[in-house]
C-alpha positions in Angstrom: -173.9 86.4 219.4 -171.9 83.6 221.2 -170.0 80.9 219.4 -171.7 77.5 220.1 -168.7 75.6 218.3 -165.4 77.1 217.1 -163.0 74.8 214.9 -159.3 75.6 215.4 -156.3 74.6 212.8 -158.3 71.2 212.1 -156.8 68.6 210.8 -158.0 64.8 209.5 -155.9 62.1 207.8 -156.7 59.0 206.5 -153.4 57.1 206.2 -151.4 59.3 203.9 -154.3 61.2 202.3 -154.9 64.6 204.1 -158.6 65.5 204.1 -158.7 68.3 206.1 -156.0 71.0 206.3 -156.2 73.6 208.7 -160.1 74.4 209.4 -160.9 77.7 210.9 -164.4 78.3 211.8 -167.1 78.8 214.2 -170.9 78.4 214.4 -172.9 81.0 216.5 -176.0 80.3 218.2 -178.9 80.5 216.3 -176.5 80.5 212.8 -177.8 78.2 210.3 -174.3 77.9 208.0 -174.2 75.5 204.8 -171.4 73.5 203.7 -171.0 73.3 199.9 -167.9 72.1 197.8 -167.7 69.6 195.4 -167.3 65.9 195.8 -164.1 65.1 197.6 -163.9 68.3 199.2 -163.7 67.3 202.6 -167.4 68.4 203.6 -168.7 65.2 204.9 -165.6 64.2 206.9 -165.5 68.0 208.3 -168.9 66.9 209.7 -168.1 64.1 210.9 -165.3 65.3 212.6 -167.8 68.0 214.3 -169.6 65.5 216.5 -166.6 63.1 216.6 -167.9 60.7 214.2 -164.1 60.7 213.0 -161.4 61.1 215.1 -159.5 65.0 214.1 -155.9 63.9 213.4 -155.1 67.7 214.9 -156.7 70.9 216.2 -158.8 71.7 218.4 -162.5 71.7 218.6 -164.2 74.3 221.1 -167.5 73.9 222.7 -168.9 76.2 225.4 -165.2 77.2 226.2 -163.5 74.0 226.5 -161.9 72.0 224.2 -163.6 68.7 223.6 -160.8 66.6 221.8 -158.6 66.9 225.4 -158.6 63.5 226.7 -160.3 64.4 229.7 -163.7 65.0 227.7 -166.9 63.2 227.7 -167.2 62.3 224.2 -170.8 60.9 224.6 -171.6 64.0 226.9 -171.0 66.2 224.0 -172.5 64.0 222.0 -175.6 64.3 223.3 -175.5 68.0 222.9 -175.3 67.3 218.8 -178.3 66.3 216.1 -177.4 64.3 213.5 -179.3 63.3 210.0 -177.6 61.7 208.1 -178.0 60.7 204.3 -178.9 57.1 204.5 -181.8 57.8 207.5 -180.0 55.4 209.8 -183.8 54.2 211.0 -184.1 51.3 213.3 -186.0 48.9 210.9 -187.5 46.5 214.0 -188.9 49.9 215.7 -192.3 52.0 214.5 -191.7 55.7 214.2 -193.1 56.4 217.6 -190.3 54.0 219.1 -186.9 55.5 216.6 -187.8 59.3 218.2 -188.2 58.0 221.9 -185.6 55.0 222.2 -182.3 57.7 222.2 -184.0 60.1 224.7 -184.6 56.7 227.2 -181.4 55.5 226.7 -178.9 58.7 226.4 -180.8 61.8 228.1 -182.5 59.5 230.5 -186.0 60.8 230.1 -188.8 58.5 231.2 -191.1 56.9 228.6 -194.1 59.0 229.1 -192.0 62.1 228.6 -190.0 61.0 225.6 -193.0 60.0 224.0 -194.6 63.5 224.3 -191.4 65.2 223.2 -191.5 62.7 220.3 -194.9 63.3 219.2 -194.1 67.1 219.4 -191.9 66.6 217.0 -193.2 64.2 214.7 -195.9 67.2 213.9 -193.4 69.7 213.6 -192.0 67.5 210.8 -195.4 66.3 209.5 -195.3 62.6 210.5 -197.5 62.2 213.6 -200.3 60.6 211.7 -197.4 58.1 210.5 -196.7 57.1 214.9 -197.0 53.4 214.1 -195.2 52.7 210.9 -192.3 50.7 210.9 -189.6 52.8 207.9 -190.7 49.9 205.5 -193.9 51.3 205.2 -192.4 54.7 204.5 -191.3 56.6 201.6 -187.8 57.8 201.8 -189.0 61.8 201.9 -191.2 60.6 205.2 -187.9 58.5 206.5 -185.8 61.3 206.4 -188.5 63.6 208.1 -188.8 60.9 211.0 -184.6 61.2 211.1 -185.0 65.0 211.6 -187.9 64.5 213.9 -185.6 62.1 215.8 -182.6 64.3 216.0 -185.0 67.3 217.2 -186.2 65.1 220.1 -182.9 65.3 221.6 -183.5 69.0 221.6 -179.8 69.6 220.7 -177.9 72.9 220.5 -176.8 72.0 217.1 -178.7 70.0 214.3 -176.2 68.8 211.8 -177.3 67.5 208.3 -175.1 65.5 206.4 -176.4 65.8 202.5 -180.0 64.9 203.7 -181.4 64.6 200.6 -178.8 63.1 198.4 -180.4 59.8 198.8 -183.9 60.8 197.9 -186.1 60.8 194.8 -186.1 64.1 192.9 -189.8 64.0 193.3 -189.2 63.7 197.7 -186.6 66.0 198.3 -188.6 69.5 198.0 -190.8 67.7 201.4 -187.7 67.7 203.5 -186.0 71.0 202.2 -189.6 72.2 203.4 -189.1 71.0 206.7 -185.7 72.2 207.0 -187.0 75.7 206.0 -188.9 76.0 208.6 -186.5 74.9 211.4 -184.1 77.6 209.9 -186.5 79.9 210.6 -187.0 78.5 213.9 -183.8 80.0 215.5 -181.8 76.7 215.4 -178.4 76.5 215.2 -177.8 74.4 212.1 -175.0 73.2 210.0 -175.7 71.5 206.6 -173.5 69.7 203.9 -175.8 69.9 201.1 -175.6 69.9 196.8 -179.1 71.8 196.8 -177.7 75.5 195.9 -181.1 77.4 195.6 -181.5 76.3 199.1 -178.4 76.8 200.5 -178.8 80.8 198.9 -182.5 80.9 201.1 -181.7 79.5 204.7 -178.5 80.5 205.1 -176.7 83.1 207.3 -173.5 82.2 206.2 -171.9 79.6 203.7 -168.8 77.8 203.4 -167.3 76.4 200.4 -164.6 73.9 200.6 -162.1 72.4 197.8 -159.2 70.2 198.3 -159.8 70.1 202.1 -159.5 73.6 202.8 -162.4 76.5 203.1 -161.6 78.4 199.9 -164.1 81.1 200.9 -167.2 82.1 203.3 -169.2 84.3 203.3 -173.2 85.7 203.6 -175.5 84.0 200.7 -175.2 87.6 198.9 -171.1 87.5 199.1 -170.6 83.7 197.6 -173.1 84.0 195.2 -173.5 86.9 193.6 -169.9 88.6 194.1 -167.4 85.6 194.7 -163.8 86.7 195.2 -162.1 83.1 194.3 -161.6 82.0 190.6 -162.6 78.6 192.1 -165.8 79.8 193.9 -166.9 80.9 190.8 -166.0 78.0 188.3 -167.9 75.8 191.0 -170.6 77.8 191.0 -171.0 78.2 186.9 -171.0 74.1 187.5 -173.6 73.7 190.0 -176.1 76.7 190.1 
């Protein structure tokens, strides 16, 4: 299977404080790999750093063959390539749910109204919230807000979906409605990358998982490998603190 995205020697400093040391990874097509480390561990930012959220202080980050962070890249061309949900939603409170899935295919892929709507509504029953079309997010509970995110970031029919701890801002009693979801787009064949806490899911989705401490990827490895025969001391201590 071909890589989609392959991180070389990555780097990312804020000031002084080095919060990613020397990434090495890649993320084949149809791969659904899960990010887990503790607080601090550089998960988010690596993330971030994916789809150029944050600048990479050094490396290189390789999509389709080229490498994106030359200065002679389209940032917002590779961009558009790239999902993103992040914790907090990030829902346009002035727009209805219809409007937040169809505004970013108008504006950045060009696609007329008519057709963005359609995609939108395609996707909005994929995640369960078609019935929800004119609800502004105020009216919505935060497991339905994050459901429109993902519908929103599947509308843009992106090669990669990423998921930034989606349900770190959610109610206990909400979060089991968007792991749901996410289920089933695993299953789909998209390529996914996720930063999550939720272990039991990370251990049923995944092809692969990565844990990071300290800024570096301690160890990866199938769901099997990490949890059931880690070969780091500091795998395992997380582990006997989380799962």
């Amino acid at each position: 299977m071909e890589n989609i995205i392959e991180i070389r020697h990555l780097s990312k400093s804020f000031g002084t404080h080095e919060v990613l040391k020397d990434i090495d990874f890649s993320v084949r097509k149809g791969e659904v790999v899960t990010i887990i480390g503790s607080s601090g561990s550089g998960k988010s930012t690596l993330l971030r750093c994916v789809n150029l959220l944050e600048k990479p202080s050094g490396g290189q980050i390789i999509y389709n063959g080229e490498n994106i962070l030359e200065e002679k890249h389209d940032v917002n061309a590779y961009r558009k390539h790239l999902g993103m949900v992040f914790q907090q939603f990030n829902l346009f409170n002035n727009y209805n749910v219809l409007q937040n899935c169809v505004v970013g295919q108008v504006k950045v892929l060009k696609r007329t109204k008519e057709e963005a709507e359609q995609i939108a509504l395609k996707y909005l029953k994929v995640v369960g919230m078609d019935q929800y079309v004119n609800a502004k997010p105020s009216q919505l509970s935060g497991g339905q807000k994050q459901r429109v995110a993902i519908a929103r970031a599947l509308s843009m029919e992106p090669d990669v979906l990423l998921f930034d701890e989606p349900t770190s801002a959610l109610d206990p009693e909400m979060v089991g409605e968007v792991l749901k979801v996410m289920k089933e787009l695993a299953h789909s064949g998209l390529t996914m990358m996720i930063v999550t806490h939720e272990m039991e899911f990370a251990k049923e989705v995944s092809d692969r998982i990565v844990f990071m401490e300290k800024g570096v990827i301690a160890e990866e490895g199938t769901p099997d490998q990490i949890f059931n025969h880690p070969k780091e001391a500091r795998t395992r201590e997380f582990l006997k603190r989380t799962f």
